[in-house]
C-alpha positions as CSV (number, residue, x, y, z in Angstrom):
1,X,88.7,131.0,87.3
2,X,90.3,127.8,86.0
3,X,93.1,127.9,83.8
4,X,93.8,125.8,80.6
5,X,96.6,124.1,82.4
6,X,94.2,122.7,84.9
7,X,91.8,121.5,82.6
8,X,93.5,118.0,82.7
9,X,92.5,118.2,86.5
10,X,88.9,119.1,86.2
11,X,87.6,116.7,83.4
12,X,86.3,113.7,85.2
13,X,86.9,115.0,88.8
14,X,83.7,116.1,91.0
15,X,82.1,119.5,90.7
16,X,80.8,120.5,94.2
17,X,78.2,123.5,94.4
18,X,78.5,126.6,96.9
19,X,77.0,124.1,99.8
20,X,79.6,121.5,99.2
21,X,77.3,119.0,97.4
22,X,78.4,116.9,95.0
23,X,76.7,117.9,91.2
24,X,78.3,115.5,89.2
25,X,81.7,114.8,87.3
26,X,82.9,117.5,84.5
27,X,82.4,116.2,80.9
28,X,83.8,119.0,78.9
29,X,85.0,122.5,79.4
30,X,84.2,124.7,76.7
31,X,87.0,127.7,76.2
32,X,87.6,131.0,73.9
33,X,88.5,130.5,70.7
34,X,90.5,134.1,70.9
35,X,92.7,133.3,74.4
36,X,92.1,130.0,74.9
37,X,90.3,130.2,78.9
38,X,87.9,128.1,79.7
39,X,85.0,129.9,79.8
40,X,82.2,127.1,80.8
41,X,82.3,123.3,82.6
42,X,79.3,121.1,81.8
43,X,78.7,118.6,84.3
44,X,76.0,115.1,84.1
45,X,72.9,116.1,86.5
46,X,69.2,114.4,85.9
47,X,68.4,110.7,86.9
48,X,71.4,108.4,85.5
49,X,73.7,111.3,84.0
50,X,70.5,112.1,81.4
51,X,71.0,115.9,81.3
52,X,73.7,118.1,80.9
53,X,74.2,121.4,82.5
54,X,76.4,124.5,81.7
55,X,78.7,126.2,84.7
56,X,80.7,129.5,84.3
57,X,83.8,128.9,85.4
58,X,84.7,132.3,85.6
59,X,84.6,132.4,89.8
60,X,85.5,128.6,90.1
61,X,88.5,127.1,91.8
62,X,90.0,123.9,91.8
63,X,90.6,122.4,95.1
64,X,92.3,119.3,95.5
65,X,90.7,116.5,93.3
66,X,87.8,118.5,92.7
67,X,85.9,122.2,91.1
68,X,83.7,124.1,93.2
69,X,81.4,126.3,92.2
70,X,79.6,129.4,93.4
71,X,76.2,128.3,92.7
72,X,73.4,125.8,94.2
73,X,72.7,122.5,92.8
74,X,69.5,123.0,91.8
75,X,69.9,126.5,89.7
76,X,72.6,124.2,88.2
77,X,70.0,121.2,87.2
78,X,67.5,124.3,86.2
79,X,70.1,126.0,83.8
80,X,68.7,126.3,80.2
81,X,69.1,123.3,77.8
82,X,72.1,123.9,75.0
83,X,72.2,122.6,71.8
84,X,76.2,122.0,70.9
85,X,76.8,121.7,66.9
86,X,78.5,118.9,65.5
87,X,81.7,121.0,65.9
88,X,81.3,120.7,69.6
89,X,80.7,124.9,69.6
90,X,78.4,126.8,72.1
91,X,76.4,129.2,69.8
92,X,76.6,132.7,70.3
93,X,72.4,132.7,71.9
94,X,73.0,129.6,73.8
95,X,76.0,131.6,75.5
96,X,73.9,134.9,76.1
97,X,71.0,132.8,77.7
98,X,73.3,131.0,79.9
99,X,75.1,134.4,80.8
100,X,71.6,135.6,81.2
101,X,70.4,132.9,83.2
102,X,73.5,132.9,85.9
103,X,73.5,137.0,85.9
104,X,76.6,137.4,84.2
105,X,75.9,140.6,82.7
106,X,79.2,141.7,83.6
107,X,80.5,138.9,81.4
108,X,78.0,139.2,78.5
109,X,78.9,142.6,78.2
110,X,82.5,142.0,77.9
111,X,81.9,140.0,75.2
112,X,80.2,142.1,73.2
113,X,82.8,145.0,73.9
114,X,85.8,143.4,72.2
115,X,86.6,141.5,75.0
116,X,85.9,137.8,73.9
117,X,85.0,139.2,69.9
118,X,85.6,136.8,66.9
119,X,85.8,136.9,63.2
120,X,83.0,137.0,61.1
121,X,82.5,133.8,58.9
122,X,83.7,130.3,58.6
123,X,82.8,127.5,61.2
124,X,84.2,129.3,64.5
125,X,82.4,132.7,64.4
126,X,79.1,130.8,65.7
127,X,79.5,131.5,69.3
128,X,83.6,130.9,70.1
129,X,83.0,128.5,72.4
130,X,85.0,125.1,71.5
131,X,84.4,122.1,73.6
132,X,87.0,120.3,75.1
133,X,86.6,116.8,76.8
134,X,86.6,113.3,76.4
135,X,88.8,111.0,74.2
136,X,88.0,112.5,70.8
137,X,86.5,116.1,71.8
138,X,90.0,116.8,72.9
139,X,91.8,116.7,69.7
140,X,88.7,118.0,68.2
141,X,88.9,121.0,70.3
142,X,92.6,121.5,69.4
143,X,93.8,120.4,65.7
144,X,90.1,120.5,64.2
145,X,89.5,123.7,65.8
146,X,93.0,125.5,65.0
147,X,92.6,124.1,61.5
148,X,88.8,125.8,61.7
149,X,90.5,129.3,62.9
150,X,92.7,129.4,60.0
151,X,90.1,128.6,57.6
152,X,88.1,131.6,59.2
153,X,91.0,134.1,59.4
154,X,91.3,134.0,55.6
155,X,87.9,134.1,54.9
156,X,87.8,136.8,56.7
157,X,90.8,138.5,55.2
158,X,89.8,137.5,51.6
159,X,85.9,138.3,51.7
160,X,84.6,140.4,54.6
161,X,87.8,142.8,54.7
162,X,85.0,145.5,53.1
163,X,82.3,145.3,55.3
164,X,84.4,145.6,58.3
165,X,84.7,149.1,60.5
166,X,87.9,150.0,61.8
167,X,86.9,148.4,65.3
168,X,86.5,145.3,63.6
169,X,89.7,145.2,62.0
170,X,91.3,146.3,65.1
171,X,89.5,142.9,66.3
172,X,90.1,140.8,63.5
173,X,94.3,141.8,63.7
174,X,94.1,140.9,67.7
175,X,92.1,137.4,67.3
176,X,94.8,136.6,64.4
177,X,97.8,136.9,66.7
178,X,95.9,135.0,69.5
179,X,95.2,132.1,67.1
180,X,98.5,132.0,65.7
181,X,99.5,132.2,69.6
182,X,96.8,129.1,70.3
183,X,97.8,127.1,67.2
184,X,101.4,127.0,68.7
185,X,101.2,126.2,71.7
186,X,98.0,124.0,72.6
187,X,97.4,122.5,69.0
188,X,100.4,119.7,68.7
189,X,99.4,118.8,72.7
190,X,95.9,118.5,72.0
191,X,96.3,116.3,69.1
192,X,99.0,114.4,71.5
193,X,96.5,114.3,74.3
194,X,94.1,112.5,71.8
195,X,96.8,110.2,70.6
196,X,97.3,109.0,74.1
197,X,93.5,108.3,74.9
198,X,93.3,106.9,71.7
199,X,96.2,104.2,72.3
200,X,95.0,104.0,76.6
201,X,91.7,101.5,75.4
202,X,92.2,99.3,78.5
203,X,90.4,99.6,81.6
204,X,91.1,99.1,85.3
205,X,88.2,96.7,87.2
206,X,88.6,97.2,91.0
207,X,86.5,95.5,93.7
208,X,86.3,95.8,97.4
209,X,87.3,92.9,99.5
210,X,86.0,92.4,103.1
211,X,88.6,91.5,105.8
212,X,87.2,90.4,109.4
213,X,89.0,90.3,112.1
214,X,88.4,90.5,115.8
215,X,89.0,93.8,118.6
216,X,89.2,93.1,122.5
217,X,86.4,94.7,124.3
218,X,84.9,94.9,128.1
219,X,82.3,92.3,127.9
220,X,81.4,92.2,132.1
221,X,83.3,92.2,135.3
222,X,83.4,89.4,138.0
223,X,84.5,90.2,141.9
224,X,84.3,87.8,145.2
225,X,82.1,89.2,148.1
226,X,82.2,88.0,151.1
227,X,79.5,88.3,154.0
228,X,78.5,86.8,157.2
229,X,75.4,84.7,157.3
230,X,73.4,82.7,160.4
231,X,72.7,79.6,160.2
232,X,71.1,77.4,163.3
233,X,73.5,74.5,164.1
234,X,72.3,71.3,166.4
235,X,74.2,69.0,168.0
236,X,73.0,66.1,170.6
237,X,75.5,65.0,173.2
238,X,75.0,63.0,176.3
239,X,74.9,64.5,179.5
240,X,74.8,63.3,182.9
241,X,73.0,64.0,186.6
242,X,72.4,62.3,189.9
243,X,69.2,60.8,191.1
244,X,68.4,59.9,194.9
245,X,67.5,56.6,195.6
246,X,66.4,54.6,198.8
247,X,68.3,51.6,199.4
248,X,66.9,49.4,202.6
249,X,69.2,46.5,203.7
250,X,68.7,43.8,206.3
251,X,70.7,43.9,209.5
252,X,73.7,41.5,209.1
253,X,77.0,40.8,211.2
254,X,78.6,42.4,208.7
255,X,76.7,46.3,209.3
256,X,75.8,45.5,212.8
257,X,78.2,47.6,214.2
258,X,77.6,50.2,211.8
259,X,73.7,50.2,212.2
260,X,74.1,50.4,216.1
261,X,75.8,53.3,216.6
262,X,73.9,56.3,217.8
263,X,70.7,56.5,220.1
264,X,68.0,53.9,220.1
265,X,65.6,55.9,219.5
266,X,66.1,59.7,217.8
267,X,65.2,62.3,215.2
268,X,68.3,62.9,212.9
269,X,68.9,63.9,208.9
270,X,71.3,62.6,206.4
271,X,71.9,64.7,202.9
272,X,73.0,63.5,200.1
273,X,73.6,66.1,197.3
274,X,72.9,65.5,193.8
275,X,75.2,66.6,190.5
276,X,74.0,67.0,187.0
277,X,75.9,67.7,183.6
278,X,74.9,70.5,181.7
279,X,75.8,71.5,178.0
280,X,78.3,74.2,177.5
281,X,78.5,76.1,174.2
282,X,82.0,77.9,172.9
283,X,82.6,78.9,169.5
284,X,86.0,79.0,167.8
285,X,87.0,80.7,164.0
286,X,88.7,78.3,162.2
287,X,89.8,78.2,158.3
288,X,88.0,75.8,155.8
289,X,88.8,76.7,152.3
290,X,90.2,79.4,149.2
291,X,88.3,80.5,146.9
292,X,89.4,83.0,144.0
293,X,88.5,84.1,140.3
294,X,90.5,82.8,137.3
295,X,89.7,83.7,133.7
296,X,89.4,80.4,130.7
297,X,89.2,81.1,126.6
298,X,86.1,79.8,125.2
299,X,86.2,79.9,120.8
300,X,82.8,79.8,119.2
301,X,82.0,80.4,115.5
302,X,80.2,83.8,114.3
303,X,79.2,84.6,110.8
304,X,79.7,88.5,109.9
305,X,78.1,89.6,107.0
306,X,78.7,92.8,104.6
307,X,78.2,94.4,101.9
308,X,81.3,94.9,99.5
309,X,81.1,96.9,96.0
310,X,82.3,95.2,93.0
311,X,83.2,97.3,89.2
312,X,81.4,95.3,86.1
313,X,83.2,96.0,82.4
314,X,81.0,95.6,79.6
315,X,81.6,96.2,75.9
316,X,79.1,97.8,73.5
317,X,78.8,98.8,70.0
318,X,76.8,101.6,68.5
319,X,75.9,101.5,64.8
320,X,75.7,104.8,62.5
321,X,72.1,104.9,63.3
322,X,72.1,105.3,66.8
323,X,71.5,101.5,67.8
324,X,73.4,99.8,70.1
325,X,74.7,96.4,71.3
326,X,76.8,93.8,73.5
327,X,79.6,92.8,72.4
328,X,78.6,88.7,72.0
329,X,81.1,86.3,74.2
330,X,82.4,89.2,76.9
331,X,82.9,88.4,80.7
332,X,80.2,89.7,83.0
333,X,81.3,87.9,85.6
334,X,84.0,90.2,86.2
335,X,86.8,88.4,85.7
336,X,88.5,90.6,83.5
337,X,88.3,88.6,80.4
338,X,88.2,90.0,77.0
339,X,85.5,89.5,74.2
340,X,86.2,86.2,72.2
341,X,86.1,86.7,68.2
């Protein structure tokens, strides 16, 4: 259960069901005339914020910016539809179907035990649930309504003192000491609360701004390999060999003496051998070149796109009958600039 000194905290925030979804954003939370706890949070549900649904608070906790709640999101959006007077009070029916509907028995009972009982007659004995929320439902909720609790008490002292058995007067003496107790100590801040909003007319317009910048990454890797390959190679280079030829040459004074040597007439052999070049082959391993890897910075231009969320103020006017307007001459543009007169 919330208390009334975190009901600052839970108007406006989230509301998250049992499953951790978000239901909405608390509008108002309704509390007891007689001791002042909160007693029920409504929060916007339907398409746009349309509909407005009623939560016990009674096993709700606050954490951090936000109210959870024990129950699913749909029997939330499925709760009954309430009615709320023009005093911002939950009737004492609406309250029973609610309890009803949520199977608070427990709760309803209470209330009709003595628990959460109220005075009979004057404006706050319709259900003693005050609303409080919003700029002008706060004060509402705490000078209006103390103001309405007075009224009530004396009508009830002055006219119904008769009718009343001694349970109710028992009641009656119990629900005067917690107003007077009320009236003190939330009545002067609620009407200071209001003040505040009242004065606090400005709003804050924020917009998302996209910043690009650039991260290193791995795009590929590059290594030298090195194999062995063969190729045929051809060269042409002269070579050389011997041939035999027959030379015949006359009989001169010159070889006379040569040519005469030997028998007249024999069998004999000369020889003559022969030579020929042929190609020899030897391979060497010698160095021809480096090769490595180096790394060079190329720039080229990218266009990133994205999608950025921007707040748009706009000023309206509602007459007495209901219709509304623009303000004529505002910004839309979202500059911030305020409607020309």
């Amino acid at each position: 259960m919330i208390t009334q000194a975190q009901i600052p905290a839970v108007l406006d925030h989230p509301v998250y069901d049992s499953g951790g979804n978000k239901i909405g954003s608390a509008k108002h939370v309704f509390y007891d005339d007689a001791t002042g706890n909160p007693e029920w949070v409504t929060v916007k549900t339907g398409m746009f914020g349309s509909s407005e649904s009623f939560i016990p608070t009674h096993d709700a906790s606050l954490v951090q910016d936000h109210l959870e709640v024990p129950y699913g999101k749909d029997q939330i959006k499925d709760a009954p539809n309430v009615d709320i007077d023009a005093g911002g009070h939950l009737s004492e029916q609406e309250e029973h179907r609610l309890y009803k509907y949520y199977g608070l028995d427990g709760g309803l009972d209470d209330r009709q035990g003595g628990k959460h009982a109220k005075t009979g007659g004057g404006p706050d004995a319709k259900g003693g649930m005050a609303a409080m929320g919003g700029a002008g439902a706060v004060g509402a909720a705490g000078a209006a309504g103390t103001a309405n609790r007075r009224d009530s008490a004396a009508e009830a002292g002055s006219a119904g003192t008769a009718a009343m058995a001694p349970g109710d007067a028992s009641a009656l003496d119990l629900d005067k000491e917690a107003m007077g107790r009320d009236t003190a100590s939330r009545g002067p801040t609620s009407t200071a609360r209001a003040d505040e909003r009242a004065e606090d007319i400005a709003m804050t317009r924020s917009e998302e701004h996209m910043t690009v910048g650039t991260e290193r990454h791995e795009s590929a890797r590059a290594r030298l390999h090195k194999y062995v390959v063969t190729e045929e190679e051809q060269q042409t280079i002269p070579v050389r060999h011997e041939e035999v030829r027959v030379v015949r040459e006359p009989i001169t004074a010159e070889n006379r003496d040569a040519a005469m040597r030997g028998a007249d007439i024999s069998e004999a052999d000369h020889e003559v051998t022969l030579h020929e070049e042929r190609p020899v082959v030897e391979m060497h391993t010698e160095p021809v070149e480096r090769v490595r890897l180096t790394t060079e910075e190329k720039v080229e231009q990218q266009t990133v796109s994205g999608t950025v969320r921007k707040e748009r103020i706009e000023a309206e006017t509602e007459a007495p009958d209901g219709t509304k307007g623009h303000v004529s001459g505002q910004d839309r543009g979202g500059r911030g600039g305020m409607p020309r007169s």
